[in-house]
CHARMM internal coordinates of N, CA and C (Angstrom, degrees):
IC EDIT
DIST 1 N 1 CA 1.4501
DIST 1 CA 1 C 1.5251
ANGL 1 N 1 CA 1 C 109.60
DIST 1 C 2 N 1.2643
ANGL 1 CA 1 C 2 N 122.59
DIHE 1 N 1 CA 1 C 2 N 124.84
DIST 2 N 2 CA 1.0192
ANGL 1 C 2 N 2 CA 123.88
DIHE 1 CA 1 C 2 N 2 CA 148.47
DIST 2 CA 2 C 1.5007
ANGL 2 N 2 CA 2 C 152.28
DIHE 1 C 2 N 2 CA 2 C -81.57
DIST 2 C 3 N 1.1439
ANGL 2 CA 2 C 3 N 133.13
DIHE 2 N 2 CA 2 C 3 N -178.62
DIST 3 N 3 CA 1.2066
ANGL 2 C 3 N 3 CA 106.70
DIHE 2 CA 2 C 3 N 3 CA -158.53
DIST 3 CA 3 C 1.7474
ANGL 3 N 3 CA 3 C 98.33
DIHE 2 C 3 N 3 CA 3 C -148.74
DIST 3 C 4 N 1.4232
ANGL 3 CA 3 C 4 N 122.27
DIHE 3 N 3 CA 3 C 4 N 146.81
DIST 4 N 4 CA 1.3744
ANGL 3 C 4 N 4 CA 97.38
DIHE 3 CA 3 C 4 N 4 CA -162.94
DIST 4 CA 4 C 1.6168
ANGL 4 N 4 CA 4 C 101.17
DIHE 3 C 4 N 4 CA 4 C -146.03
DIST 4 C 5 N 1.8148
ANGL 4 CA 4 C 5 N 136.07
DIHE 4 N 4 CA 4 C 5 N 134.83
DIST 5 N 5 CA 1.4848
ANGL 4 C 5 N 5 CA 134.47
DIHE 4 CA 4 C 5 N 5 CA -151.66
DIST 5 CA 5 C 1.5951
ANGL 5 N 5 CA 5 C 78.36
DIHE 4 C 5 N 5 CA 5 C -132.05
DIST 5 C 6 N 1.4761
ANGL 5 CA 5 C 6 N 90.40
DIHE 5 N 5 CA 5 C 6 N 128.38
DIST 6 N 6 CA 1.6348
ANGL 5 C 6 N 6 CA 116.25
DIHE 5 CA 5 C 6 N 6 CA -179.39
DIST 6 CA 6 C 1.3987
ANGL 6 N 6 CA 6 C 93.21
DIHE 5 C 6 N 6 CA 6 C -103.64
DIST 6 C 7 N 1.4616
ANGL 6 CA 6 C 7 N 111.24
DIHE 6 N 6 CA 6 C 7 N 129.75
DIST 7 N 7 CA 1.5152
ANGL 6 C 7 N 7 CA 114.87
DIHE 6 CA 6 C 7 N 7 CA 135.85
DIST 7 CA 7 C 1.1589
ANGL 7 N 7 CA 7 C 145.32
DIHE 6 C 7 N 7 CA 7 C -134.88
DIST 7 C 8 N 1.4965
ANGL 7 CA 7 C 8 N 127.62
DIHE 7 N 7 CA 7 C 8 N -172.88
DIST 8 N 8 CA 1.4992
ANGL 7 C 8 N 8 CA 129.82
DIHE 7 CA 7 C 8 N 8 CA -126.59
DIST 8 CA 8 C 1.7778
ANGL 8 N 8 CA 8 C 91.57
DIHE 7 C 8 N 8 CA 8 C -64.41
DIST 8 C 9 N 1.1192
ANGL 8 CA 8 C 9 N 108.40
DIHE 8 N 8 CA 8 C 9 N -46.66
DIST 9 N 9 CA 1.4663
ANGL 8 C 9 N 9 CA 123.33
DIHE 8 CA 8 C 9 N 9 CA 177.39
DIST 9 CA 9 C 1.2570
ANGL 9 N 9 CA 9 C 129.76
DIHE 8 C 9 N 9 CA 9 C -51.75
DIST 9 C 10 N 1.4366
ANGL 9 CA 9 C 10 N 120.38
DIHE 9 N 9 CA 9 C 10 N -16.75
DIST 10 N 10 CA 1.7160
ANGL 9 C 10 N 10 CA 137.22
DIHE 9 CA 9 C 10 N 10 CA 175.37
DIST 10 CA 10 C 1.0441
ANGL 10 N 10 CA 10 C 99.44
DIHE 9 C 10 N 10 CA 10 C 112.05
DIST 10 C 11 N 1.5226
ANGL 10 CA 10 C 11 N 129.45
DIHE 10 N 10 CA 10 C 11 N -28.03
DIST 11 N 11 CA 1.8158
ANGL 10 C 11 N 11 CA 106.80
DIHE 10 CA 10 C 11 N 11 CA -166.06
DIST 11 CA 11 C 1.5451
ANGL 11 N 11 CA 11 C 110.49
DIHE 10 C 11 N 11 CA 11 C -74.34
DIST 11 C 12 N 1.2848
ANGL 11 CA 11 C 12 N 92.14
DIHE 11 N 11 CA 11 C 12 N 170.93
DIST 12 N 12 CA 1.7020
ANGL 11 C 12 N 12 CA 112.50
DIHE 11 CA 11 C 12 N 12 CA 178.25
DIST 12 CA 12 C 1.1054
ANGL 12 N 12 CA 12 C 104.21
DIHE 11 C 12 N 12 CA 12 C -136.90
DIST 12 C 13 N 1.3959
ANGL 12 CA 12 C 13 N 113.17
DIHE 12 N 12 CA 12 C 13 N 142.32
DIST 13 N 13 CA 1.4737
ANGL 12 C 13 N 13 CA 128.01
DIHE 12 CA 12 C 13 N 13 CA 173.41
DIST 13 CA 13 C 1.7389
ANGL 13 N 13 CA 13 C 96.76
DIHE 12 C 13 N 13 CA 13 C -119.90
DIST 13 C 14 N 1.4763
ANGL 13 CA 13 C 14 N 111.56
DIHE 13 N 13 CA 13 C 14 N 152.46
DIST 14 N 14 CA 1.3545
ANGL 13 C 14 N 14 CA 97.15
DIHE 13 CA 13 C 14 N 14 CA 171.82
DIST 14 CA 14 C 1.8662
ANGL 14 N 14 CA 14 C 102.17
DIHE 13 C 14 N 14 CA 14 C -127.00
DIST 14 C 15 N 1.2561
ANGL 14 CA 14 C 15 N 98.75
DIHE 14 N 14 CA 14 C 15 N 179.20
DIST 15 N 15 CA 1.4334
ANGL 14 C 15 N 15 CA 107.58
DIHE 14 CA 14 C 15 N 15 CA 177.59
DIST 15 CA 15 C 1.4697
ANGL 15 N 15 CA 15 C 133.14
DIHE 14 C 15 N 15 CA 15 C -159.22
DIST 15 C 16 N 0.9344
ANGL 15 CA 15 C 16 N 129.00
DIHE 15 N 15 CA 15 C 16 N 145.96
DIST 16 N 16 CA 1.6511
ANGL 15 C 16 N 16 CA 142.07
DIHE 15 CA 15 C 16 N 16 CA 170.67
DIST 16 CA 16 C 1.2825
ANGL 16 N 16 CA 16 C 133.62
DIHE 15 C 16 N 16 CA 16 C -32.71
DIST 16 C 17 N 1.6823
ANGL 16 CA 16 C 17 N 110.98
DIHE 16 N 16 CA 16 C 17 N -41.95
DIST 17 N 17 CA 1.4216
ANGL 16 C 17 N 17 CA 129.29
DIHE 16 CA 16 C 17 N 17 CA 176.48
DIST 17 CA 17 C 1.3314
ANGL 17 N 17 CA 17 C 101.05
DIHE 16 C 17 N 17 CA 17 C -160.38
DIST 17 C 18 N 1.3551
ANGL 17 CA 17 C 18 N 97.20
DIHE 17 N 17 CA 17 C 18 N 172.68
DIST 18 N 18 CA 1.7576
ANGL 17 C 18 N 18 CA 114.43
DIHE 17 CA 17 C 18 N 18 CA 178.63
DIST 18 CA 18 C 1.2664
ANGL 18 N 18 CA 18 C 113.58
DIHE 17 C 18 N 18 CA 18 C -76.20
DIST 18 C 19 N 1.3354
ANGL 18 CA 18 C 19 N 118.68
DIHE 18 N 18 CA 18 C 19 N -33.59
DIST 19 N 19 CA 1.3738
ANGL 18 C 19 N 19 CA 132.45
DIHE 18 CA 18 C 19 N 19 CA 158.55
DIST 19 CA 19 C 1.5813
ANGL 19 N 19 CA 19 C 116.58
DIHE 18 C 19 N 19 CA 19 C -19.55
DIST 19 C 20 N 1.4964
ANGL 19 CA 19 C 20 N 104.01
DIHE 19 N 19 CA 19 C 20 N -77.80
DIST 20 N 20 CA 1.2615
ANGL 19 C 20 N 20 CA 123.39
DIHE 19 CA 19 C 20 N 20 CA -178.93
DIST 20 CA 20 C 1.3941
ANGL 20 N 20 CA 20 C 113.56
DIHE 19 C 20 N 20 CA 20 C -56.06
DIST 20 C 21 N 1.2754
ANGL 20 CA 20 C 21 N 131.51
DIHE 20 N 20 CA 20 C 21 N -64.81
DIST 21 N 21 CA 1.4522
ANGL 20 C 21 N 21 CA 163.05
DIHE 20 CA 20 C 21 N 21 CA -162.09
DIST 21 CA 21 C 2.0115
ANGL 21 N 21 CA 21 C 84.89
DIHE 20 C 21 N 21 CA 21 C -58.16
DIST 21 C 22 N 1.3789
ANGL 21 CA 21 C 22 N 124.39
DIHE 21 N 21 CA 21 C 22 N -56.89
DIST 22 N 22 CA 1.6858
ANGL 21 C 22 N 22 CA 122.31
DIHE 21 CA 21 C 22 N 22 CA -155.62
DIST 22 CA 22 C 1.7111
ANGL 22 N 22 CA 22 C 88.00
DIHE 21 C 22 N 22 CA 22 C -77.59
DIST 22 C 23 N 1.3976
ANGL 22 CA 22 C 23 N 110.33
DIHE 22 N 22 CA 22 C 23 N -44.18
DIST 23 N 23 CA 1.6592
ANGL 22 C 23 N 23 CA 119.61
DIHE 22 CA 22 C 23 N 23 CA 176.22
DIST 23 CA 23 C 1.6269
ANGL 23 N 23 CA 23 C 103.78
DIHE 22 C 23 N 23 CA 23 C -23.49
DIST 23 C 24 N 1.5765
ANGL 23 CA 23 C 24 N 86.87
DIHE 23 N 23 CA 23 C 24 N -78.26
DIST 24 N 24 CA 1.6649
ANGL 23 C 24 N 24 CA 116.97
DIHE 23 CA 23 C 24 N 24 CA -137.05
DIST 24 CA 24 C 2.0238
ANGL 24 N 24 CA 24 C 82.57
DIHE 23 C 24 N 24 CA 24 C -61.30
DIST 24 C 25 N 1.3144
ANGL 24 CA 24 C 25 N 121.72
DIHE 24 N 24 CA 24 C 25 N -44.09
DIST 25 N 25 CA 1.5087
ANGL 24 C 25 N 25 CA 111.42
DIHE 24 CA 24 C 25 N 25 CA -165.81
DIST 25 CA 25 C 1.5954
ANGL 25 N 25 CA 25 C 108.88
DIHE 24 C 25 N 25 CA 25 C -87.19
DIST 25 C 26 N 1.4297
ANGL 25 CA 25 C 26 N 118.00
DIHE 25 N 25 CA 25 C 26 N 6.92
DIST 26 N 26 CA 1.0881
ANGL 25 C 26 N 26 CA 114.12
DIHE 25 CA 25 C 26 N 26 CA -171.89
DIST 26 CA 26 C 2.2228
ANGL 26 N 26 CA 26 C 88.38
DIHE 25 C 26 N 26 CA 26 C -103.02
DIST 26 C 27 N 1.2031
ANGL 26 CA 26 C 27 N 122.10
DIHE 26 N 26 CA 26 C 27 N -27.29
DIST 27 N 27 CA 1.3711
ANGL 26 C 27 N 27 CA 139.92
DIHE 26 CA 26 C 27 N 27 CA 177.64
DIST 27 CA 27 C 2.0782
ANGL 27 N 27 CA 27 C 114.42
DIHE 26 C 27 N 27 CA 27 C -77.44
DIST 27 C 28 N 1.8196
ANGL 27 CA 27 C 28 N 100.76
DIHE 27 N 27 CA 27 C 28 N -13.48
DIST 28 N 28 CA 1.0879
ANGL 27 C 28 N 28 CA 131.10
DIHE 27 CA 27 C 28 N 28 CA 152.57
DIST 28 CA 28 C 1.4003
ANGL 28 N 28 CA 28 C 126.24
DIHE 27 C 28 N 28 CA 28 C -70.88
DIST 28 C 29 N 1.1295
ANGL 28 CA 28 C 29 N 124.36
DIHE 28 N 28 CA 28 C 29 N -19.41
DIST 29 N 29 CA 1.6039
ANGL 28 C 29 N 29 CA 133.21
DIHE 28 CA 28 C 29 N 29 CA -149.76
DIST 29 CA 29 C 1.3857
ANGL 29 N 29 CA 29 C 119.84
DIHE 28 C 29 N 29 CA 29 C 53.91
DIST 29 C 30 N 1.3110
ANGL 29 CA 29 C 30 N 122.86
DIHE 29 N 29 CA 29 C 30 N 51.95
DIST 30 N 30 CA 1.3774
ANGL 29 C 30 N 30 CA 143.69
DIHE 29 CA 29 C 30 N 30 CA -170.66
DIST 30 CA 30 C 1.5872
ANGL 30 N 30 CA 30 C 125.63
DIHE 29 C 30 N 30 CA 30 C -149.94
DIST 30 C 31 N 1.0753
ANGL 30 CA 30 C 31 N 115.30
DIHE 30 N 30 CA 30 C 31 N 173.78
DIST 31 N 31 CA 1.1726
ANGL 30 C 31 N 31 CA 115.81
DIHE 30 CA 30 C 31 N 31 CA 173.87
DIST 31 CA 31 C 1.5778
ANGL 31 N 31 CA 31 C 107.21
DIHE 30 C 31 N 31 CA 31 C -137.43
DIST 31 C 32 N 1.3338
ANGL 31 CA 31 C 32 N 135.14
DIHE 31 N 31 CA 31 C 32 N 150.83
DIST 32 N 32 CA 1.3837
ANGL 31 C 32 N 32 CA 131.33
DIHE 31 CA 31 C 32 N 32 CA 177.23
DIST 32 CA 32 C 1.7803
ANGL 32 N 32 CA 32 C 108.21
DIHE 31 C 32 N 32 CA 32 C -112.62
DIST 32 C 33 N 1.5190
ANGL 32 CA 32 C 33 N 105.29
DIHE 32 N 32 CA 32 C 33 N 138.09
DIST 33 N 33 CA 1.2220
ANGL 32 C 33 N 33 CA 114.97
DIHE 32 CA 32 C 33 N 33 CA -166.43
DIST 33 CA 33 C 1.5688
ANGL 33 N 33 CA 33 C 97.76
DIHE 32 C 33 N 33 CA 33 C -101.48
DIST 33 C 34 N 1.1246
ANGL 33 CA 33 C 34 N 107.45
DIHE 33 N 33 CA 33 C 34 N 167.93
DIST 34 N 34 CA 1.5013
ANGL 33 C 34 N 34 CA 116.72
DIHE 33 CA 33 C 34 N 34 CA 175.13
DIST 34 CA 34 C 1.8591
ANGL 34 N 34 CA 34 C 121.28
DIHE 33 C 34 N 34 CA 34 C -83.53
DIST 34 C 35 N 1.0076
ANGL 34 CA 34 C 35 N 143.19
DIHE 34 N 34 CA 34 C 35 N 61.70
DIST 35 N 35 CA 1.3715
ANGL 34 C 35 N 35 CA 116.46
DIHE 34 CA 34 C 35 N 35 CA 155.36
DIST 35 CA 35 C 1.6394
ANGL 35 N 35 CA 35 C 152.45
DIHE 34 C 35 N 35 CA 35 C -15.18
DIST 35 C 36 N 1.2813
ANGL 35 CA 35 C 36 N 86.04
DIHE 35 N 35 CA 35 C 36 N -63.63
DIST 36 N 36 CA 1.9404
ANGL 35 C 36 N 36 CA 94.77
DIHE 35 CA 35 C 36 N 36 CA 171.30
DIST 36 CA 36 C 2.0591
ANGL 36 N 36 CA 36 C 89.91
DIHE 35 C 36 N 36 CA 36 C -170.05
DIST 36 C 37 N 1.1368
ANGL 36 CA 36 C 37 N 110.34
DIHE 36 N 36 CA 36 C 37 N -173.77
DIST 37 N 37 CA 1.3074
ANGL 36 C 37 N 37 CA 124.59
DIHE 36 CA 36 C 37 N 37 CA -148.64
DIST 37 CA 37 C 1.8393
ANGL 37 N 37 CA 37 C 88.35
DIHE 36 C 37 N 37 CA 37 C -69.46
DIST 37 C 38 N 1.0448
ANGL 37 CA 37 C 38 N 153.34
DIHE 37 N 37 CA 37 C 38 N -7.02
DIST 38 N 38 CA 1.3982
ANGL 37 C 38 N 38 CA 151.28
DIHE 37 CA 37 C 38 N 38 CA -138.93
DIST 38 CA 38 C 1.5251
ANGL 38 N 38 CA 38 C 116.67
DIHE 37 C 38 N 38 CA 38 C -167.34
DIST 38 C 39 N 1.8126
ANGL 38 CA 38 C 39 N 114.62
DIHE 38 N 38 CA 38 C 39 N -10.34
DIST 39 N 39 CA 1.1604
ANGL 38 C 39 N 39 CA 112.74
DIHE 38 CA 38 C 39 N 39 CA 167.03
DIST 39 CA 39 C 1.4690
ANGL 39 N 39 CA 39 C 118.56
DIHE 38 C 39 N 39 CA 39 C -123.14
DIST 39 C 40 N 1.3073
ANGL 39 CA 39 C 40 N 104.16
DIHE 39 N 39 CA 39 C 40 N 170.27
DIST 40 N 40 CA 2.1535
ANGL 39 C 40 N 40 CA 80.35
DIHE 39 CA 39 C 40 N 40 CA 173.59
DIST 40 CA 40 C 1.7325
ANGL 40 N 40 CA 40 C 79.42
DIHE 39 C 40 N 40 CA 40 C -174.51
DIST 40 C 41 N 1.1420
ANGL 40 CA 40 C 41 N 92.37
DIHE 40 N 40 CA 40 C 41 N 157.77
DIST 41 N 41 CA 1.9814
ANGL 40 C 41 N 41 CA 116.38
DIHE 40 CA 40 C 41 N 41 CA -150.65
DIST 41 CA 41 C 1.8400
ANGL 41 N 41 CA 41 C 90.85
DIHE 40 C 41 N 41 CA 41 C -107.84
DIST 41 C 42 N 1.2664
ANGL 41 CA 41 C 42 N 127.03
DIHE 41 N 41 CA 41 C 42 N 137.02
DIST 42 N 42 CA 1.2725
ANGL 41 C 42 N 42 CA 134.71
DIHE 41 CA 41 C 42 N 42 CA 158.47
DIST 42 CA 42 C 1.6867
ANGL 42 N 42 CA 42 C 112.81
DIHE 41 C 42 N 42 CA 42 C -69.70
DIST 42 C 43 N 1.2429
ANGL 42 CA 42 C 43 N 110.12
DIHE 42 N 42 CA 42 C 43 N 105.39
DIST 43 N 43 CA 1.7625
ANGL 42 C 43 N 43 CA 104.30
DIHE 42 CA 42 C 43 N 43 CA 165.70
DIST 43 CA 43 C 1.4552
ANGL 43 N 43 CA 43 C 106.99
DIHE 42 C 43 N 43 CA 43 C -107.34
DIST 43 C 44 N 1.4129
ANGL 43 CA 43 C 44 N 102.60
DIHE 43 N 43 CA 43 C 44 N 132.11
DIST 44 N 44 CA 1.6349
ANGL 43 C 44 N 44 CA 115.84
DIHE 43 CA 43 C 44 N 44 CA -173.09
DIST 44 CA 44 C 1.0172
ANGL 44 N 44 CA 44 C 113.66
DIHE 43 C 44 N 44 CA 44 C -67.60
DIST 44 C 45 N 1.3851
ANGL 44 CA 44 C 45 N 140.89
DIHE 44 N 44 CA 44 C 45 N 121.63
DIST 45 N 45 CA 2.0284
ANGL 44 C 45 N 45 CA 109.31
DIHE 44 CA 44 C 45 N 45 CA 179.99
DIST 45 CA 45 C 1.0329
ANGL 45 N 45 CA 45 C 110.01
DIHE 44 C 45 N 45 CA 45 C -83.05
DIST 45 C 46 N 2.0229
ANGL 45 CA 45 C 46 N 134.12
DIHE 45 N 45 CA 45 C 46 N 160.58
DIST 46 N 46 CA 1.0978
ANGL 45 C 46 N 46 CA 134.34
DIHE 45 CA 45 C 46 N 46 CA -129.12
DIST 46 CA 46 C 1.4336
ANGL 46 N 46 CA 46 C 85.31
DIHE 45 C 46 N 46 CA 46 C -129.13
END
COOR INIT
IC SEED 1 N 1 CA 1 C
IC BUILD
């Protein structure tokens, strides 16, 4: 299963686990929100 972080901009990055995916947007200056079991939204922190 993959796993896939939308942002505000249209792109998508996808990923392997949640692991990686909360990592990689938290190494963004962000945090990723949940959508449904397979998507999850980039929020920028303010």
């Amino acid at each position: 299963m993959t796993l896939n972080l939308n942002f505000p901009n249209g792109n998508v990055q996808t990923y392997n686990s949640v692991f990686d995916l909360r990592d990689a947007a938290r190494l963004m200056g962000g945090e990723a929100k949940m959508i449904n079991s397979d998507t999850y939204a980039f929020v920028p922190k303010k």
